[in-house]
C-alpha positions as CSV (number, residue, x, y, z in Angstrom):
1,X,74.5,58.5,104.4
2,X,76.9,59.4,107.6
3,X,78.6,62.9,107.4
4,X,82.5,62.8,106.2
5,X,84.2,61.7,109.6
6,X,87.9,61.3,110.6
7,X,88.6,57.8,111.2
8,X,90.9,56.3,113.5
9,X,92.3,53.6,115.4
10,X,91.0,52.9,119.2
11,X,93.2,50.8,122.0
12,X,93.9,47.7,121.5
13,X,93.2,46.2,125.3
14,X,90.1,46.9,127.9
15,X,91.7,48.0,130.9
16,X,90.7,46.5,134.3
17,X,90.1,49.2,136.1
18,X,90.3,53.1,135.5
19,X,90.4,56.6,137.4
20,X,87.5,57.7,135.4
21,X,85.3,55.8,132.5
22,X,83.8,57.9,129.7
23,X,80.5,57.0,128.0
24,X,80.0,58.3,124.7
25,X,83.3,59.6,122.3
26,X,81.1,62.5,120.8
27,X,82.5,65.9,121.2
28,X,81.7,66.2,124.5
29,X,82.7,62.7,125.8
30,X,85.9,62.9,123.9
31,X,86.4,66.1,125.6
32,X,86.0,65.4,128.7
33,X,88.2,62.2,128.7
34,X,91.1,64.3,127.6
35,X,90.6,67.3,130.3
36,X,90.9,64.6,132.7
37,X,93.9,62.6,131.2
38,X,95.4,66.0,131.5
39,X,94.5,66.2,135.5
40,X,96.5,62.9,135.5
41,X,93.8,60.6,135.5
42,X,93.7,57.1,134.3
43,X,90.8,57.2,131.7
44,X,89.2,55.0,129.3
45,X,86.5,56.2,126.9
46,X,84.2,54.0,125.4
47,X,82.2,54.4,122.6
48,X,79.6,51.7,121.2
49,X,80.1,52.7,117.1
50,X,83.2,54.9,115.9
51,X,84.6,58.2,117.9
52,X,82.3,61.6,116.6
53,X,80.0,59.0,114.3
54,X,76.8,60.5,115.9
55,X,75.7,64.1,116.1
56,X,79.1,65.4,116.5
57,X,79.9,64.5,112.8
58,X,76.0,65.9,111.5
59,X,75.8,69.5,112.6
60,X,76.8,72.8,111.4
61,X,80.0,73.1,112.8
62,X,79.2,76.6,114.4
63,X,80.7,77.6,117.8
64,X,79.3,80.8,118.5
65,X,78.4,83.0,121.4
66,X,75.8,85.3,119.3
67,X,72.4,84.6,120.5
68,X,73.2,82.3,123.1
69,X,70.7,81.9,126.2
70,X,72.8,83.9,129.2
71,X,72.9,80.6,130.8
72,X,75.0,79.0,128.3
73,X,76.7,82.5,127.4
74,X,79.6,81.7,129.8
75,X,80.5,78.4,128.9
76,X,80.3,79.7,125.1
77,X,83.0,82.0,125.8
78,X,85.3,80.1,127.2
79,X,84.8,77.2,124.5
80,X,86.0,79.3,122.3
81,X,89.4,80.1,124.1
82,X,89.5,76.6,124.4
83,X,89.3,75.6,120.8
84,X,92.3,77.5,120.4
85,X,94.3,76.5,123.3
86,X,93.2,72.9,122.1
87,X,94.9,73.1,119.0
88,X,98.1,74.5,120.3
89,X,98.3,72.2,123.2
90,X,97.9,69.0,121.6
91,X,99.1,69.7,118.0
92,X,95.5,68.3,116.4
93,X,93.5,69.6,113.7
94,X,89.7,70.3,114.3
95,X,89.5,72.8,111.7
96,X,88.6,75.8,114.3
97,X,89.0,79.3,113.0
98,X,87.3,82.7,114.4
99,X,85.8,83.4,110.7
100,X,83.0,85.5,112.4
101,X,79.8,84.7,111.9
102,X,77.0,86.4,110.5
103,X,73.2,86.9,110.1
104,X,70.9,89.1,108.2
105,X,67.6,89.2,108.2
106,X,64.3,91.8,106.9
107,X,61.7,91.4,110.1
108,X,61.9,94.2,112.4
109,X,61.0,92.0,115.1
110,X,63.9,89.5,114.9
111,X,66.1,92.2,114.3
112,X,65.0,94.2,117.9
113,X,65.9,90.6,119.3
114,X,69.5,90.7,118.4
115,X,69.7,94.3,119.2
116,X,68.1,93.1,122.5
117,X,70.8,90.3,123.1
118,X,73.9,92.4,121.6
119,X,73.5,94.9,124.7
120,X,72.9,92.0,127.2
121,X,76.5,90.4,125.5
122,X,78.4,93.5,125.9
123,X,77.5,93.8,129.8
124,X,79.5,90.1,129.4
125,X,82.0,91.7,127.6
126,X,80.8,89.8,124.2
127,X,81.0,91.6,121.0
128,X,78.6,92.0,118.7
129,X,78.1,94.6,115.5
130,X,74.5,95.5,114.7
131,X,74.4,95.8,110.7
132,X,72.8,98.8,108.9
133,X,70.3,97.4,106.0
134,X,72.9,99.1,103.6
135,X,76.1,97.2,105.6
136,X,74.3,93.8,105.8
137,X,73.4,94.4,102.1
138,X,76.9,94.8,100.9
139,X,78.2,91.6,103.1
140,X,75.9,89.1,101.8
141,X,76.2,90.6,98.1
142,X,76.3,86.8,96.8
143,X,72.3,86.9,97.6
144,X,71.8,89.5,95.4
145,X,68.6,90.8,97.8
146,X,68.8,94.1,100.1
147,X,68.3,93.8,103.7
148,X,66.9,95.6,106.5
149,X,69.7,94.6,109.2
150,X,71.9,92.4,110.5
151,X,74.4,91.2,113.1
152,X,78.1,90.2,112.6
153,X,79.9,88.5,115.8
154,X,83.5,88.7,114.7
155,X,84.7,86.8,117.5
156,X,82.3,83.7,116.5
157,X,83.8,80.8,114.6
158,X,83.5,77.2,113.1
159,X,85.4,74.1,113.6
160,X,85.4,70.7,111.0
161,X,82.9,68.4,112.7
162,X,84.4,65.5,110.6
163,X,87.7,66.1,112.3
164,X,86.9,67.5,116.0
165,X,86.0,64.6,118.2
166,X,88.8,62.5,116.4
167,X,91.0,64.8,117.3
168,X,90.0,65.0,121.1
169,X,90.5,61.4,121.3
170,X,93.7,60.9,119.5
171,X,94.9,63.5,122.1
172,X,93.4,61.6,124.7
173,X,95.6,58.5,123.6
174,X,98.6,61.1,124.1
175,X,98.3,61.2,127.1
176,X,97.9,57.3,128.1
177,X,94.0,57.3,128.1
178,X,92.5,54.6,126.4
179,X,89.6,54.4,123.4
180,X,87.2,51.6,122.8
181,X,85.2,51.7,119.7
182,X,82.6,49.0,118.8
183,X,82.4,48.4,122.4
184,X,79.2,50.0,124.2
185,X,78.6,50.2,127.8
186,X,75.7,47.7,129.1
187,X,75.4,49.8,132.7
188,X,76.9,50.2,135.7
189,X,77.8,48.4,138.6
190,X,77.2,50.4,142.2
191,X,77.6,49.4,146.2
192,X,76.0,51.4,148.7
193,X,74.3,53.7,145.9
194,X,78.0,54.4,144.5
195,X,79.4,53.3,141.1
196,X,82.0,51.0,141.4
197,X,82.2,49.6,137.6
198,X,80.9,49.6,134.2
199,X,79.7,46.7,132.6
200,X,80.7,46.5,128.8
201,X,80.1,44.3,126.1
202,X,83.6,43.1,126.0
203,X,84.4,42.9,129.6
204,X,84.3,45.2,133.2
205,X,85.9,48.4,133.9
206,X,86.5,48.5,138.0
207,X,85.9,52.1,138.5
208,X,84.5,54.8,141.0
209,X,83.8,57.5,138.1
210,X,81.4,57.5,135.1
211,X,81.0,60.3,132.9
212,X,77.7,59.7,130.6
213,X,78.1,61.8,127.6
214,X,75.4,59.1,125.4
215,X,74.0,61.8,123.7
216,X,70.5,60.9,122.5
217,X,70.9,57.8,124.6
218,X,71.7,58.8,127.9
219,X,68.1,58.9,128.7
220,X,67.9,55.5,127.8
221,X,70.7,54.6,129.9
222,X,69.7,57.0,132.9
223,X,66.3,54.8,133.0
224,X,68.5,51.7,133.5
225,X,69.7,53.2,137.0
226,X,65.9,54.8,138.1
227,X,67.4,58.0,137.3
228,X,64.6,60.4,135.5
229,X,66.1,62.4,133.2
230,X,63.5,64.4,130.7
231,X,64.9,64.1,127.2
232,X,63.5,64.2,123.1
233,X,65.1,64.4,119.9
234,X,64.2,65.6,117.0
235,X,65.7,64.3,113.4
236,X,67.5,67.4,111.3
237,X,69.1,66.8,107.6
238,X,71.6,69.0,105.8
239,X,73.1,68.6,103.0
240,X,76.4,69.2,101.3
241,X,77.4,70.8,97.9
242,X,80.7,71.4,96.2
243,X,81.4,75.2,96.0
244,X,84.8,75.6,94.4
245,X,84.9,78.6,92.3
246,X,81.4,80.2,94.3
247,X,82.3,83.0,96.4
248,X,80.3,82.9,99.8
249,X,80.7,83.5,103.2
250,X,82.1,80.8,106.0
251,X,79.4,81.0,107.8
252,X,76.0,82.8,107.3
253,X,72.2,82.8,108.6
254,X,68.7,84.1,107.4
255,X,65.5,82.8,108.3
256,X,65.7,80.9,104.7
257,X,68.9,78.9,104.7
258,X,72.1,78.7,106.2
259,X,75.5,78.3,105.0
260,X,78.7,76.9,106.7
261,X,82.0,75.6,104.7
262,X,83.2,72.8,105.6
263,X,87.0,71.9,104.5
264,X,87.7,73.0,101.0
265,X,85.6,73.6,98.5
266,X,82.6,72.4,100.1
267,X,79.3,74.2,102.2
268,X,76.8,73.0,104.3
269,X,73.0,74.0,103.9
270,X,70.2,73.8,106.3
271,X,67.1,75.5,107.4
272,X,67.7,76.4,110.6
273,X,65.4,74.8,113.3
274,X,63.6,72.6,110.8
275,X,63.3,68.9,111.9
276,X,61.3,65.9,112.2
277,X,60.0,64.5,115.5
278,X,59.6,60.8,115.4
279,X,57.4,59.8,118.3
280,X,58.8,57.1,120.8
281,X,58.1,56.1,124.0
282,X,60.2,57.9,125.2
283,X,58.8,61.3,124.1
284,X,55.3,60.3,125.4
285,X,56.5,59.5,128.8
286,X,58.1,63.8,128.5
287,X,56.1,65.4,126.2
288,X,54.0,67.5,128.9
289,X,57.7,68.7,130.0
290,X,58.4,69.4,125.9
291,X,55.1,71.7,125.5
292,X,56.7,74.7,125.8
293,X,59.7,74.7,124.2
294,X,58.0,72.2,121.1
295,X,55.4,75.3,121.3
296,X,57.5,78.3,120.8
297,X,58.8,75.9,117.7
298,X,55.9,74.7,116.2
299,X,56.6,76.5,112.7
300,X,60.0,74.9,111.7
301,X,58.9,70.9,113.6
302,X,57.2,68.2,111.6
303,X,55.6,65.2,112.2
304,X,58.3,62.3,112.1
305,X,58.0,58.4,111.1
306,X,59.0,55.4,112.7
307,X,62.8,56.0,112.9
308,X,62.7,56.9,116.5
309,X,61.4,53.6,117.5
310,X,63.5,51.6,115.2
311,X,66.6,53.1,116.2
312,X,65.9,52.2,120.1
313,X,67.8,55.2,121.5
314,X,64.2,56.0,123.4
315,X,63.3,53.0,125.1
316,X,61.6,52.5,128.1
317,X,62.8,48.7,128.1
318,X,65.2,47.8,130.9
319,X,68.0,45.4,129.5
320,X,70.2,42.7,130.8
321,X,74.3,43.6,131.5
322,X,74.9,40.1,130.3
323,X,73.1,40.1,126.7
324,X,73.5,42.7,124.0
325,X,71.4,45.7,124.1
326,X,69.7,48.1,121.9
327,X,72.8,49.9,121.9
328,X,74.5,47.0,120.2
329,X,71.6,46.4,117.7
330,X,72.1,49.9,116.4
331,X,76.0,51.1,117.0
332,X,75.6,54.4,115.2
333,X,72.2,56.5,115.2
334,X,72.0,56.9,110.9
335,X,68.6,57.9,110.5
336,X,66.7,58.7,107.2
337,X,67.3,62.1,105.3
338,X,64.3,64.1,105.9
339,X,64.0,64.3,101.6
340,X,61.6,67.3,101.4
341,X,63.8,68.9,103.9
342,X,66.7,68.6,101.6
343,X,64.9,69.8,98.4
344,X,63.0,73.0,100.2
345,X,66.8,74.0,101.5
346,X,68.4,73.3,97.5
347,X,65.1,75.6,96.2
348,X,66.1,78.1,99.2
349,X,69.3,78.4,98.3
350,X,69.0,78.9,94.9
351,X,66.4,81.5,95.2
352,X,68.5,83.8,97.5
353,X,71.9,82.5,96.1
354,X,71.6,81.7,92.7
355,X,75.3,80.9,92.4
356,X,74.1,78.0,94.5
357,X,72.1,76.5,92.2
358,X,74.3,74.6,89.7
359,X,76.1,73.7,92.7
360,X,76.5,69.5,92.6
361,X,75.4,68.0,95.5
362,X,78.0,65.8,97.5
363,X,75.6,64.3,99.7
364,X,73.1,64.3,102.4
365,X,72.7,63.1,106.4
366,X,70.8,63.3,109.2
367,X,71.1,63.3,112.9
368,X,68.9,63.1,116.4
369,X,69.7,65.9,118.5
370,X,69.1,65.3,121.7
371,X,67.2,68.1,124.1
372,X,66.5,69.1,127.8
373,X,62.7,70.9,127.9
374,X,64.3,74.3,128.7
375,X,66.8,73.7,125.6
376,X,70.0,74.0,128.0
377,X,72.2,71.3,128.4
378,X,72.4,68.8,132.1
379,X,76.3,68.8,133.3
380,X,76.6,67.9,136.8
381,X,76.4,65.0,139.5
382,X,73.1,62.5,139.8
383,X,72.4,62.7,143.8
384,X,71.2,59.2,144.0
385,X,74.4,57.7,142.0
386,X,77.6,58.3,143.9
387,X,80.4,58.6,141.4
388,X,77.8,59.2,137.7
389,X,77.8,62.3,136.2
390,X,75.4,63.2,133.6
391,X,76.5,65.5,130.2
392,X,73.8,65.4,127.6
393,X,70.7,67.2,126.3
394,X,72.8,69.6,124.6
395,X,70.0,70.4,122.3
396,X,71.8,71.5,119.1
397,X,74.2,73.1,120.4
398,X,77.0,70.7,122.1
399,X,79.3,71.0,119.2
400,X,80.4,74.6,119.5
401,X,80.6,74.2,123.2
402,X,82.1,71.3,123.6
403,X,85.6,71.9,124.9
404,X,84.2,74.1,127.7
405,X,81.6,71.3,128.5
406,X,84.2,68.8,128.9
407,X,86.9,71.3,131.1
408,X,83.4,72.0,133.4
409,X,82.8,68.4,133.5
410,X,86.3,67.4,134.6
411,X,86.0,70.4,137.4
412,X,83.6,68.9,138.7
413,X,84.9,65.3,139.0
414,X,88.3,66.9,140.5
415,X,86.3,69.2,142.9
416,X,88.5,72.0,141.3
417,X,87.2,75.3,140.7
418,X,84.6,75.0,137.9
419,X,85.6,77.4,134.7
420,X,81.7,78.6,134.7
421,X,79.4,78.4,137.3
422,X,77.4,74.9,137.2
423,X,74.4,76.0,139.4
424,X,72.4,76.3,135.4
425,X,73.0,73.0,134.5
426,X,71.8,71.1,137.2
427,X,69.9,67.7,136.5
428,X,68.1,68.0,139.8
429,X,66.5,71.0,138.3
430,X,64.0,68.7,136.2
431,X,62.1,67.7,139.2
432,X,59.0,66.6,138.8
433,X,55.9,69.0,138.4
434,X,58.7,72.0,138.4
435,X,58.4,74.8,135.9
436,X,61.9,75.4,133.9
437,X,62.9,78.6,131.8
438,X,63.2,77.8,127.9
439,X,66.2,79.2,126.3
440,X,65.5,82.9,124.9
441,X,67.6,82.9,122.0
C-alpha cells in the first residue's frame, strides 16, 4: 500500500519557458523549487506521479544530526534551522518538532562509537548526552529491559513525511512557481553541451536550468545524457500501528526495532538498515563501486526479487523524447512489502515492548532508497551539461535533510554563497577507478 500522503492540487497550465525546471517533487525537489521561487525565479516543478508519493512519503520521518557522517554533519544542522524557519515563513504544516531523539543500546562496541561521534559533534558545536545504563534504563521504561547506555540528541527532531513535500510545494505555488503532477520529464534539450529545455510528456519547457532531484531515477535519467552517475537501491518496509492509549517515546532506536510517531495516535516500526536488494541492470553495471559499503552491511541486506526490474527505475535502455517512457509506465515507485520484514519487526516489538503487541496494525509500505557507494548524497553541477544539476543518492537520509539540500542547491544555481561547503558532494568525485570514503556513522 502507499504511505498516508497529503494530497493536493498541481497548476493548471505548462508554462513555455521557466528560470529554473525542477525534476522530481520529493522532499528535496519540492525544496529546492521553493528556495529558488524565493530568489525570484520563475520555476516550474514537475513531477511524473503525485508531489512526496515516492520515498519522501515511506521513511521514518527522522531529521537528526546524531550519528551523521561529518560530511553530511553541516548540512544536518542547518536543515534543522530550516525546518523551523520553513514553517514560520510560509505558514505550512510538515509536522517538524525538536522531540529529541534517542537510542539505547547493550554492546559496548556500538556504544564507544557514539561516544566516539558525540566528541567529534561537540567540536561542531552539536550536542549530544551520553546515557548512563541506569539513565537509558529509566527513559525507555516501556521496554521493560535494563540497558548498558545510550545517547539522547535533544536538539534532533521528526517531521510528518505524509505532509512535508506537500507542503514545500504548496508554498512553492505561493510564490508563483508552478507544479505539474502526472507529467514526467522525457529529457532534456541542450546546444553547445548547455541545457536549453526539457522535454515533457505534455509539452516543452524553454529553459537554461534543470535541477534533477529523480530520486531512484536520476540514474536512469543521467544515462539518457552519457552522464555516469553510480547509483542502487535497496527496497525497505515499515509498518504502521495504532498506539492511542500506549505510552512511548517520539522517536527511539535499538539494534531491534525502531519507533517514530507519526500524527496522532499512530507509530512507525522498522528494523533499522534491513532491506531487500532486487538486482537490475543497473546495480550490475555499479556493483564493484557498491562492494564496500554493501560489505560493511551485509547483516541487515537480503537477497531481493524481481521488483527492481519491473519497476524500470534502473534501466540501462535509452528512450525516445517523443514516446512515453518507463517513467510513464510506472508513475509512482510502490514496490512489494518485504512480508517477513514486517512480521520479524511486529515479533521485535512485542518482545522488547510488550505494550506493542495488541497494537492493530494500520498498514504496511515500502520504498527504494536510492544510494551513492560512499552513502553521501551528489548535489552539485554535471561538467559536461551546462545548466543540469544533479541532487540524488541521498541514501536514506534525504528526508531529514531536505530543506538544507534544497537552500545548498539553489546557492549553487544563484552563484550565492553556499550555506555549507559543497566540495563533499561533488558528482565528479565518482570518477572512474577512484576510491571513495563510505560514511562512518
Amino acid at each position: 500500500m502507499p504511505a498516508p500522503l497529503r494530497l493536493i492540487a498541481g497548476s493548471p497550465d505548462l508554462p513555455a519557458e521557466a528560470d529554473a525546471v525542477v525534476i522530481g517533487a520529493g522532499i528535496v525537489g519540492s525544496f529546492a523549487a521553493y528556495y529558488l521561487a524565493r530568489q525570484g525565479l520563475k520555476v516550474a516543478l514537475l513531477e511524473k506521479g503525485v508531489v512526496g508519493g515516492e520515498q519522501s512519503s515511506r521513511n521514518w520521518g527522522w531529521c537528526r544530526q546524531q550519528n551523521r557522517d561529518f560530511r553530511e554533519l553541516p548540512l544536518s544542522t542547518q536543515s534543522l534551522d530550516l525546518w523551523e524557519q520553513f514553517s514560520r515563513d510560509s505558514g505550512e504544516d510538515t509536522g517538524f518538532r525538536r522531540c529529541g531523539l534517542f537510542y539505547v543500546s547493550n554492546d559496548e562496541a556500538e556504544l564507544a562509537t557514539w561516544a566516539r561521534w558525540g566528541e567529534f559533534a561537540r567540536t561542531l558545536g552539536v550536542t549530544s548526552h551520553m546515557l548512563s545504563g541506569q539513565d537509558a534504563t529509566d527513559r525507555a521504561a516501556f521496554t521493560g529491559e535494563s540497558w548498558r547506555g545510550g545517547v539522547f540528541s535533544p536538539s534532533d527532531g521528526i517531521a510528518n513525511p505524509g505532509l512535508a513535500a506537500p507542503a514545500a510545494a504548496k508554498a512553492l505555488m505561493k510564490l508563483g512557481g508552478t507544479v505539474h503532477q502526472g507529467c514526467a520529464a522525457r529529457g532534456l534539450e541542450t546546444s553547445g553541451g548547455a541545457v536549453t529545455a526539457v522535454v515533457t510528456e505534455k509539452g516543452v519547457i524553454r529553459t537554461k536550468l534543470v535541477i534533477m532531484a529523480g530520486g531512484a531515477w536520476a540514474s536512469s535519467f543521467c544515462n539518457q545524457l552519457g552522464v555516469r552517475f553510480p547509483q542502487a537501491t535497496v527496497r525497505q518496509s515499515i509498518v504502521a500501528v495504532a498506539t492511542d492509549g500506549i505510552a512511548l517515546p517520539d522517536a527511539f532506536y535499538s539494534r531491534s526495532f525502531s519507533i517514530t510517531r507519526r500524527g496522532e495516535g499512530c507509530h512507525v516500526l522498522a528494523i533499522s538498515g534491513r532491506a531487500r536488494i532486487d538486482p537490475t541492470l543497473q546495480f550490475l553495471r555499479f556493483h564493484r563501486e557498491f562492494v564496500p559499503m554493501f560489505g560493511r552491511r551485509w547483516r541487515s541486506l537480503w537477497p531481493g526479487g524481481l521488483q527492481g526490474l519491473r519497476s524500470g527505475h534502473e534501466t540501462l535502455s535509452r528512450w525516445a523524447l517523443d514516446r512515453p517512457t518507463p517513467m510513464e509506465a510506472m508513475r509512482i515507485l510502490d514496490p512489494k512489502v518485504d512480508e517477513g520484514a514486517v512480521r520479524l519487526t511486529r515479533i521485535r516489538a512485542a518482545e522488547l515492548a510488550p505494550a506493542i503487541a495488541p497494537a492493530a496494525t494500520l498498514g504496511s509500505w515500502a520504498g527504494f532508497v536510492d544510494s551513492t557507494p560512499d552513502g553521501v548524497p551528489t548535489i552539485g553541477e554535471v561538467d559536461s551539461v551546462g545548466g543540469l544539476i544533479v541532487a540524488a543518492g541521498f541514501s536514506g537520509h534525504g528526508f531529514g535533510i531536505g530543506p538544507g539540500a534544497g537552500r545548498l542547491i539553489c546557492d549553487i544555481a544563484t552563484g550565492a554563497p553556499p550555506i555549507v561547503d559543497p566540495g563533499p558532494y561533488r558528482l565528479a568525485r565518482f570518477g572512474r577507478g577512484g576510491r571513495v570514503q563510505v560514511a562512518e556513522f
